[in-house]
MARPASE-19982 format. One record per residue: x, z negated, y of N, C-alpha, C in turn; residue in three letters. Coordinates in pm, whole numbers, plus 50000, padded with zeros to 5 digits. Each point is the difference from the previous one (the first is absolute). Example, Ala and Ser with C-alpha at 12.3 -4.5 7.8 and 13.67 -1.06 7.14 Angstrom:
2
513194922049431499115000050119500905000050120ALA499655007250105500824999450119499234992750109SER
//
This chain:
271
142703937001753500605004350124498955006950087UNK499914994250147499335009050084499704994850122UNK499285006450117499814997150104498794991450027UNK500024993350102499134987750049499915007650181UNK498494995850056499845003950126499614992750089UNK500464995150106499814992450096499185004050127UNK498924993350075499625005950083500004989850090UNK500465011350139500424991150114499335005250140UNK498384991450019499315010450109500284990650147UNK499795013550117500304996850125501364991650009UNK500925012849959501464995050024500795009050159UNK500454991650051500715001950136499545005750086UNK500695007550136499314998950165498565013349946UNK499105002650072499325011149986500815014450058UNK499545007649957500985018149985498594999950170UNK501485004950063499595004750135500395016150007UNK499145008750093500865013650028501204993750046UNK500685013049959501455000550032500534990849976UNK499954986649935500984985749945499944999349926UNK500574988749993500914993949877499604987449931UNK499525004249857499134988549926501104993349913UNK500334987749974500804992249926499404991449889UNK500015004649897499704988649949501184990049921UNK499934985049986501364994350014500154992749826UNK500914995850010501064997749860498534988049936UNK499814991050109499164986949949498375005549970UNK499635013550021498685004349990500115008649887UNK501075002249923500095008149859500454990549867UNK499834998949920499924999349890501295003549952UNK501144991049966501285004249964500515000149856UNK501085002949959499895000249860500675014949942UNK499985001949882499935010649919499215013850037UNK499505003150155499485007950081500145017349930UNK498955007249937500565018349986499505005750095UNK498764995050053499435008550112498934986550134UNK499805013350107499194991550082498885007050008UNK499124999349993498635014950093499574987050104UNK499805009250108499424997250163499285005949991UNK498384990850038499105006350017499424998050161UNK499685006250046499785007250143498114997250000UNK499764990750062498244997949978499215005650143UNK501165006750131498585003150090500545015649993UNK500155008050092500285012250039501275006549959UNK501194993350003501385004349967499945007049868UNK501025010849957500134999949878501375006749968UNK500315002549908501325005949958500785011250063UNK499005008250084500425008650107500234995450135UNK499444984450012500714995150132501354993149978UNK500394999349925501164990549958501285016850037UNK500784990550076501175009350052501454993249888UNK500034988350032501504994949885499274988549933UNK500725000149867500324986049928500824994349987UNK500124987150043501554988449946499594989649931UNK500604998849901500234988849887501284990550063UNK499994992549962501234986050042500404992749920UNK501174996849979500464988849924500714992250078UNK499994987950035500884992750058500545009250107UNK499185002450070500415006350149500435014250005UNK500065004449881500455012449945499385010649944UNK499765015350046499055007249964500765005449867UNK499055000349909499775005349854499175015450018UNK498985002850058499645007249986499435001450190UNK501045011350053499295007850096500065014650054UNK498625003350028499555014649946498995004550080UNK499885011550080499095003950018498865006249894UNK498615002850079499085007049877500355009049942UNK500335008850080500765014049926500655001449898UNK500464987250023501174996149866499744995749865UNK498894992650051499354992949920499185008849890UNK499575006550106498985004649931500755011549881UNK501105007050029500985007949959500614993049877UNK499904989749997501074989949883498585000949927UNK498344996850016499554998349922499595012949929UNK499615008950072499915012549929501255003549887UNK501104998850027501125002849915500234989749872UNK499584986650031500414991949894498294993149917UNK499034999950037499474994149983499315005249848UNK499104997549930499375005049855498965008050013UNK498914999150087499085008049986500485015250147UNK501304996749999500775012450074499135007550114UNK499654991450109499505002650089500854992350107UNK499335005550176500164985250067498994990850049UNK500004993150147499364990349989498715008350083UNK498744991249977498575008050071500464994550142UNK500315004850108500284993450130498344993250073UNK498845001949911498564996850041499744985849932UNK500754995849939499964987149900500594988650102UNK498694990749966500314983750092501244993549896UNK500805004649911500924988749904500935013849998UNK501034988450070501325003550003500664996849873UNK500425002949899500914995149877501415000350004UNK500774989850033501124997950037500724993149865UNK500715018149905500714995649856501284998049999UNK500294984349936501504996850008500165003449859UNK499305002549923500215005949842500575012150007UNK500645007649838500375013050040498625009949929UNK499935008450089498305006149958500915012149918UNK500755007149993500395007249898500764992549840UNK499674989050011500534994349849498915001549885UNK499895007249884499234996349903499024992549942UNK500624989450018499584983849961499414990350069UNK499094993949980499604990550110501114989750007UNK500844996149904500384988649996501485006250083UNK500475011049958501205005050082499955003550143UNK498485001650051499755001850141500094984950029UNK499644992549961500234984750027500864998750033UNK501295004549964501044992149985500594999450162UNK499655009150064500165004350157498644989550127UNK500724993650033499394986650090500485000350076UNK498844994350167500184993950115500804985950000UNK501295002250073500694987649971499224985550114UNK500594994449983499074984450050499785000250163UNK499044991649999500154998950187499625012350044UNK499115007449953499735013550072499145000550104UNK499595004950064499155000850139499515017950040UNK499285002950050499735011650023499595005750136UNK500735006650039499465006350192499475016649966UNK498615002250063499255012550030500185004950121UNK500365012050018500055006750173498335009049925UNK499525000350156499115006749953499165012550151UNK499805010549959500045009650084498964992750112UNK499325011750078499025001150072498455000349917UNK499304989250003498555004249954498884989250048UNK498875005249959498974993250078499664986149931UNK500794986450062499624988049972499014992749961UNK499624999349905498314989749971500654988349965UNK499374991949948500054989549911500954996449889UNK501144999650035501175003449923500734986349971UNK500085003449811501004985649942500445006749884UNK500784990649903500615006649899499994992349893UNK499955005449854499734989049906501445007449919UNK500514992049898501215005649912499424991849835UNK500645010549952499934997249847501245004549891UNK500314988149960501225003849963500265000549869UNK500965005249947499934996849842501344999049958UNK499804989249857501014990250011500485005749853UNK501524999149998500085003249815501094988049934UNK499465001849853500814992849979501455002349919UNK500105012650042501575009949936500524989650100UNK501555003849920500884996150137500665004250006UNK500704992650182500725014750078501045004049966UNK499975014150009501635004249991500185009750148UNK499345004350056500045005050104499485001450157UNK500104999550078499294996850159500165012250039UNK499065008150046500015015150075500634995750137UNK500445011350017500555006950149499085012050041UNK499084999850072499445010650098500055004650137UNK500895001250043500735003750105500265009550069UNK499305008050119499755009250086501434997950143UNK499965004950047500974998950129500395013050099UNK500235000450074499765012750074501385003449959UNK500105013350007501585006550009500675003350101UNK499324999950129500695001050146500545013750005UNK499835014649957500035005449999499395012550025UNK500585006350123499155012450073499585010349944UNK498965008250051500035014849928501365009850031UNK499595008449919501515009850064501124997749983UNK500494990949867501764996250022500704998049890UNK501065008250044500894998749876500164987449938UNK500915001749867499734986049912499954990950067UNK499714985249956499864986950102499314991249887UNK501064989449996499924987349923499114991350007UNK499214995149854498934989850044500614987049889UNK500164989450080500694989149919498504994049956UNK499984994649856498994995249966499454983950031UNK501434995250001499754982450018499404993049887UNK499495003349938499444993949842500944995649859UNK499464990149976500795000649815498605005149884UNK500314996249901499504999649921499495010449944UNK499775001249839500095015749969498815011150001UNK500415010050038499255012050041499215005549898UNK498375001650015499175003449926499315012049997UNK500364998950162499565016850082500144998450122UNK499705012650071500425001450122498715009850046UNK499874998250119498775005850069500545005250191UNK500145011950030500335006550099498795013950025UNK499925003450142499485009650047500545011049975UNK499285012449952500805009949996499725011750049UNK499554998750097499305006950139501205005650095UNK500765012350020500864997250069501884991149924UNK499945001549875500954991649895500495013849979UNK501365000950075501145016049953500634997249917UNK500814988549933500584998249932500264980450005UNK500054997549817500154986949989501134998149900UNK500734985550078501494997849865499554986749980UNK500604995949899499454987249958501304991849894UNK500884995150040501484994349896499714990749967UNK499244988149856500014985750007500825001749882UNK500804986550011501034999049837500935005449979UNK500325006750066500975014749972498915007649932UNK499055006050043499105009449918499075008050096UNK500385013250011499245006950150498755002849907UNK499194995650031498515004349947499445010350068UNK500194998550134499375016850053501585003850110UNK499825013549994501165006650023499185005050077UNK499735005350142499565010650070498615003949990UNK499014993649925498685006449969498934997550139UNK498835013149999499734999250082498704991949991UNK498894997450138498724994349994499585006849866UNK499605014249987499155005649928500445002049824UNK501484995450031500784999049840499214985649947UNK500254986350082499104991349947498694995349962UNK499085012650132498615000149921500595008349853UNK500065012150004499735005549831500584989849922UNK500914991850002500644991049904498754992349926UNK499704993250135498934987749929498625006749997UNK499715015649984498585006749998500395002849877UNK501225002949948500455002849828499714989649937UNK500394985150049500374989649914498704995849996UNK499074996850069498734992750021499285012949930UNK499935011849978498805006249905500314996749868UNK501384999149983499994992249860499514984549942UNK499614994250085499314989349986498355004850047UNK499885008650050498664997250062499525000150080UNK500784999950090500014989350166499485012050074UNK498864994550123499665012950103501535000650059UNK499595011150098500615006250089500324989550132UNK500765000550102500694990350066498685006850110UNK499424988650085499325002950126500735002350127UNK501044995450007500894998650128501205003749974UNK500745002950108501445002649979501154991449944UNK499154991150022501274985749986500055000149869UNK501055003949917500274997549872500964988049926UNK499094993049939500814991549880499995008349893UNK501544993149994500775005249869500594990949915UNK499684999449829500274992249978502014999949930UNK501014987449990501355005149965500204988549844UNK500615008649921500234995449899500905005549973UNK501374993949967499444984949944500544992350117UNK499804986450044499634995050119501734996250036UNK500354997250118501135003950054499654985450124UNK501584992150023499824991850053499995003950162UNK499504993050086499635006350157501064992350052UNK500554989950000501184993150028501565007249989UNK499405010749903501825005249956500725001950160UNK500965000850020500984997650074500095017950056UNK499625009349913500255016850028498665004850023UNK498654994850012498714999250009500055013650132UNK499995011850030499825006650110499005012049975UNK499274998550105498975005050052499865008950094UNK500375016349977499835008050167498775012849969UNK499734999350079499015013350006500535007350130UNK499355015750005499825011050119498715000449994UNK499435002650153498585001250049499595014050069UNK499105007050002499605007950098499214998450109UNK499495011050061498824988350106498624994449968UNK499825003149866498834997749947500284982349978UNK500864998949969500434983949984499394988650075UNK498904992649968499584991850105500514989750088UNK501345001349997501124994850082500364980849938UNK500344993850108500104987249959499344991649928UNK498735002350014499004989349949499955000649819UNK500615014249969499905002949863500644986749962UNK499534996249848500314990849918500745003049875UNK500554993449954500645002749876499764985649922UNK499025003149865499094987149925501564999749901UNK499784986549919500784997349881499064993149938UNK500045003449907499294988049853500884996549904UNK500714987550027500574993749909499814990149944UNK500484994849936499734984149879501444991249992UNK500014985650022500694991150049499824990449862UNK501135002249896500254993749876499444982750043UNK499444994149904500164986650045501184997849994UNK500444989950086501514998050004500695002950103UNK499695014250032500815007150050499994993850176UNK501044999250121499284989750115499025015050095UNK499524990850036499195008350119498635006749952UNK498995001350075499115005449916499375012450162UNK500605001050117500085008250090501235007850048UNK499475002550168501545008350028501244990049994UNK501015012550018500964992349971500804990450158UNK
//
């Protein structure tokens, strides 16, 4: 049992400031997919990249700003860091990086037909293309990630106020700002997982849980958290409200999900 690596150079449009690089379904390597790394060969690098989207059949699997990103990898990843934002290779993991096992991180795959879109900040343009390398396993699937960011439309300053999620598939963790976070409720299943807690109740949570593994300290506010045991995002009582103060960075705030989509199960995006 094990992985095989594919390399796929000068794939899709060149990374412009401020645009949008695509690379498409027929320029990747399909299959039994755990991961992608993008490598970045003129000036760009991991600190110009503003969002990532993954696709399946027209459908985002994974979209996320850096922040987020970078927040999911610090929290889940093995050598419990996050990403170097100075690094030309983007590593884009459809595996689960907190599983044990190589063969049990396997088991979590990019479903078929995938495609990939880069937003990418402001920076000084050279000679810019992109090569990908992918790696292929030969576990098989039992699961398709959900990485999923979305704004909450929600102001600073305001009493409770509902954020509908729109997603299925089950919840692995959750990642929110907690800058300005007065209080959070959280009902999936019939099961209130957070009752009222505040921004600074969820840092100490996961600054308790992560020294017991090891894990640095969180760089940013935006905290992932991980939920166990995993809880379906589809349930029908799924509600979501928070209170804000003015510290709250108003609308644009996001609220991430990391979930996993049983094979089988339909849909592998929003709902």
């Amino acid at each position: 049992m094990g992985r095989k690596i594919v390399y796929q150079p000068a794939v899709g449009n060149a990374p412009t400031s401020a645009g949008l690089a695509t690379i498409k379904a027929s320029e990747l390597v399909q299959g039994p997919v755990v991961a992608d790394n993008v490598e970045f060969t003129g000036q760009c690098t991991l600190g110009d990249v503003s969002r990532i989207r993954v696709f399946s059949g027209g459908v985002p699997f994974i979209n996320m700003d850096m922040t987020e990103y970078n927040a999911l990898f610090q929290r889940f990843s093995r050598n419990n860091t996050g990403l170097d934002l100075t690094s030309k290779v983007l590593p884009i993991n459809y595996f689960a990086m907190d599983e044990k096992g190589q063969n049990e991180r396997d088991n979590y795959q990019a479903p078929l037909n995938r495609y990939i879109e880069l937003d990418f900040g402001a920076f000084s343009a050279g000679s810019e293309s992109m090569n990908v390398t992918s790696l292929l396993t030969d576990q098989a699937t039992l699961y398709y990630p959900l990485l999923l960011g979305s704004s909450m439309g929600i102001q600073a300053s305001q009493a409770l106020r509902t954020y509908d999620s729109k997603m299925g598939g089950f919840v692995r963790a959750f990642g929110i700002n907690t800058t300005g976070l007065l209080r959070f409720f959280w009902t999936i299943g019939g099961v209130q997982l957070y009752n009222g807690v505040n921004g600074v109740g969820l840092l100490n949570q996961e600054i308790a849980e992560t020294a017991v593994y090891g894990q640095t300290g969180k760089t940013t506010n935006f905290q992932v958290v991980k939920v166990n045991p995993w809880y379906d995002m589809a349930s029908p009582d799924n509600n979501i409200q928070i209170q804000t103060d003015g510290n709250w960075a108003g609308i644009s705030n996001e609220f991430f999900v990391y979930a996993v989509n049983p094979v089988g199960k339909a849909g592998v995006g929003v709902a």
